[in-house]
C-alpha positions in Angstrom: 88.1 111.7 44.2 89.6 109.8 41.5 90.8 106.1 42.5 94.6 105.7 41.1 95.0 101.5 40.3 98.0 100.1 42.5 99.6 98.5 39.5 100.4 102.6 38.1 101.6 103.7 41.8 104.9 103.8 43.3 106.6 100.8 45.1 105.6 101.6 48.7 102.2 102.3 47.5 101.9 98.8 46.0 103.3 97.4 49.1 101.0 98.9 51.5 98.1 97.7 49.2 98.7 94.6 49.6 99.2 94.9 53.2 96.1 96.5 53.4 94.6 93.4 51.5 96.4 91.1 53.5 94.8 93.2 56.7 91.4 93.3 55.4 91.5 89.4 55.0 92.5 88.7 58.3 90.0 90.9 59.7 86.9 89.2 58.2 88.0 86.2 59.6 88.4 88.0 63.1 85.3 89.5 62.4 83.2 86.5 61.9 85.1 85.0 65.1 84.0 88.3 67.3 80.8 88.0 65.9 80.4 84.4 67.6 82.7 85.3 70.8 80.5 88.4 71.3 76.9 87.0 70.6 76.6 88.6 67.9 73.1 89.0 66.0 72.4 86.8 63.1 72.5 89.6 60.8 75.9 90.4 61.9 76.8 86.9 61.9 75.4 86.4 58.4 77.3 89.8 57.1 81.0 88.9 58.8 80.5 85.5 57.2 80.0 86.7 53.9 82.9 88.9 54.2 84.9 85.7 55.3 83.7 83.8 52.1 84.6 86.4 50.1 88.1 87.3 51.7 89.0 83.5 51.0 88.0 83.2 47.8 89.6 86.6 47.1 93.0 85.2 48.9 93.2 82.0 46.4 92.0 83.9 43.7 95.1 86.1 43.7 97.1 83.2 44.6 96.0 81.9 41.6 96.6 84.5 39.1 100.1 85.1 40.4 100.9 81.4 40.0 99.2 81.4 36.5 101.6 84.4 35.4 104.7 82.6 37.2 103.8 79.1 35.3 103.3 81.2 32.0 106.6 83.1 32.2 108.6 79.8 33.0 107.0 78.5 30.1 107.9 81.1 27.7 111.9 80.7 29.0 111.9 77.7 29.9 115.2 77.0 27.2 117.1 80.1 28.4 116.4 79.2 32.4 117.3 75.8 31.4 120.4 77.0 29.9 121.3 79.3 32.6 120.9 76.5 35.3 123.2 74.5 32.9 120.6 71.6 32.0 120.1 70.3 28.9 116.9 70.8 27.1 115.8 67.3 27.1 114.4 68.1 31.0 112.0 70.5 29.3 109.2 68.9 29.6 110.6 67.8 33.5 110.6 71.6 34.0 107.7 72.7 32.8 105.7 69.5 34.8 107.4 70.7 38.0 106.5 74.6 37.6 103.0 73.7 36.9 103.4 71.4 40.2 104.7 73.7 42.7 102.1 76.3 41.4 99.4 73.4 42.5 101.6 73.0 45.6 101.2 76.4 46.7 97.6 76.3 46.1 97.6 73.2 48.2 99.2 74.6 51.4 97.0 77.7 51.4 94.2 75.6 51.3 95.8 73.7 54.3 96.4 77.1 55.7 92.6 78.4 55.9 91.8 74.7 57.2 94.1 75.1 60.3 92.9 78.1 60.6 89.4 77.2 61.2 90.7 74.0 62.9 89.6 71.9 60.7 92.5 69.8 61.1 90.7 66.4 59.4 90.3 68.2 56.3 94.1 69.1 56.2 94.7 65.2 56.9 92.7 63.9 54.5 94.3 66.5 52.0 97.8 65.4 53.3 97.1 62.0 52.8 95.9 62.3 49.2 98.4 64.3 47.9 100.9 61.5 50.0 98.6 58.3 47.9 98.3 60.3 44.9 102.2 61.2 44.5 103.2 57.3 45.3 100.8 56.4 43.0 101.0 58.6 40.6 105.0 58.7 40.5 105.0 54.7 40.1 102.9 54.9 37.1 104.8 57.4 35.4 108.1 55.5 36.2 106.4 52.9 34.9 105.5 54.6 31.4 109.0 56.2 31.0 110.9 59.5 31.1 108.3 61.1 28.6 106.3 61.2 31.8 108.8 62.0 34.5 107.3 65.1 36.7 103.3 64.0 36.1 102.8 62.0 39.5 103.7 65.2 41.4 101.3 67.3 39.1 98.6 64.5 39.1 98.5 63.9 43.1 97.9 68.1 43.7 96.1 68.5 40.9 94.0 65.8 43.0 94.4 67.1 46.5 93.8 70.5 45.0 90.1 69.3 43.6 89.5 67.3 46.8 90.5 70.8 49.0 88.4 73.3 46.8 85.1 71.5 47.1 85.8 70.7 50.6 86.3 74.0 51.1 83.6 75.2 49.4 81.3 73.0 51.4 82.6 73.9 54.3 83.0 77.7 54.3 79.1 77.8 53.2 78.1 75.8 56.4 80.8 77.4 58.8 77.9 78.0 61.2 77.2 74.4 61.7 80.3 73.3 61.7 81.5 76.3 64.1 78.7 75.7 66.7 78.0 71.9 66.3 81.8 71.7 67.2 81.5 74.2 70.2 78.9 71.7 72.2 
């Protein structure tokens, strides 16, 4: 049986693929929660894990290929969208600062997304709150340095928060297990 890429099938094909991705995501994470409800054996526990860590990091990476395409096309038209929205071309650099940011913005609520969704809601805080500090910081100095800069504090503060989430993430989707059971007591 040959395997036919979804990129070279018909629209409802793609569509259900990615439904079907979006499905098989959402059931390693119900997996690795059935595996604890249940009592699962380690070795069950260990595999829906896996499949968790894997389903995240598979999630955010397609995230960010999208978002690097997206940032990439708005790059290349960035004078004819400019143009079409009836700006001059002197917020170029504006633009292309805020497509970047909203890219990292995205990035940043799915990361706040799998955090509520382990109920880790210090994590999502802490990320709030940096992005918040980072922005008013961030924004000052780049009023303070002059239009040239307009549109880095909003980059800056995600690019930031984003960092901060990542590793936190990281950290904490390799010791779920503690964190899932030391919480449970």
């Amino acid at each position: 049986m040959v395997h036919k890429s979804p990129r070279l099938a018909d629209r409802s094909t793609r569509q259900s693929y990615r439904l079907t991705h979006s499905k098989c995501r959402r059931a390693a994470y119900d997996a690795y929660n059935r595996a604890i409800i249940d009592g699962g054996t380690y070795e069950e526990l260990k595999s829906a894990k896996l499949r968790m860590l894997l389903a995240t990091r598979s999630g955010l990476g397609d995230i960010a290929k999208v978002q690097g395409v997206t940032v990439l096309l708005a790059f290349a038209f960035t004078q004819p969208l400019l143009a079409l929205l009836g700006y001059s071309s002197s917020y170029a650099r504006i633009f292309q600062f805020d497509v970047i940011g909203v890219s990292l913005q995205l990035l940043l609520m799915s990361l706040l997304n799998v955090y509520f969704y382990l109920d880790l809601r210090g994590r999502s805080v802490l990320l709030t709150l940096t992005f918040l500090l980072g922005n008013v910081i961030f924004t000052g100095m780049t009023l303070w340095a002059g239009p040239f800069f307009y549109g880095l504090g909003f980059l800056a503060s995600l690019f930031v928060a984003d960092l901060l989430g990542l590793f936190y993430l990281s950290r904490d989707l390799e010791r779920i297990d503690y964190l899932t059971f030391m919480r449970a007591q």
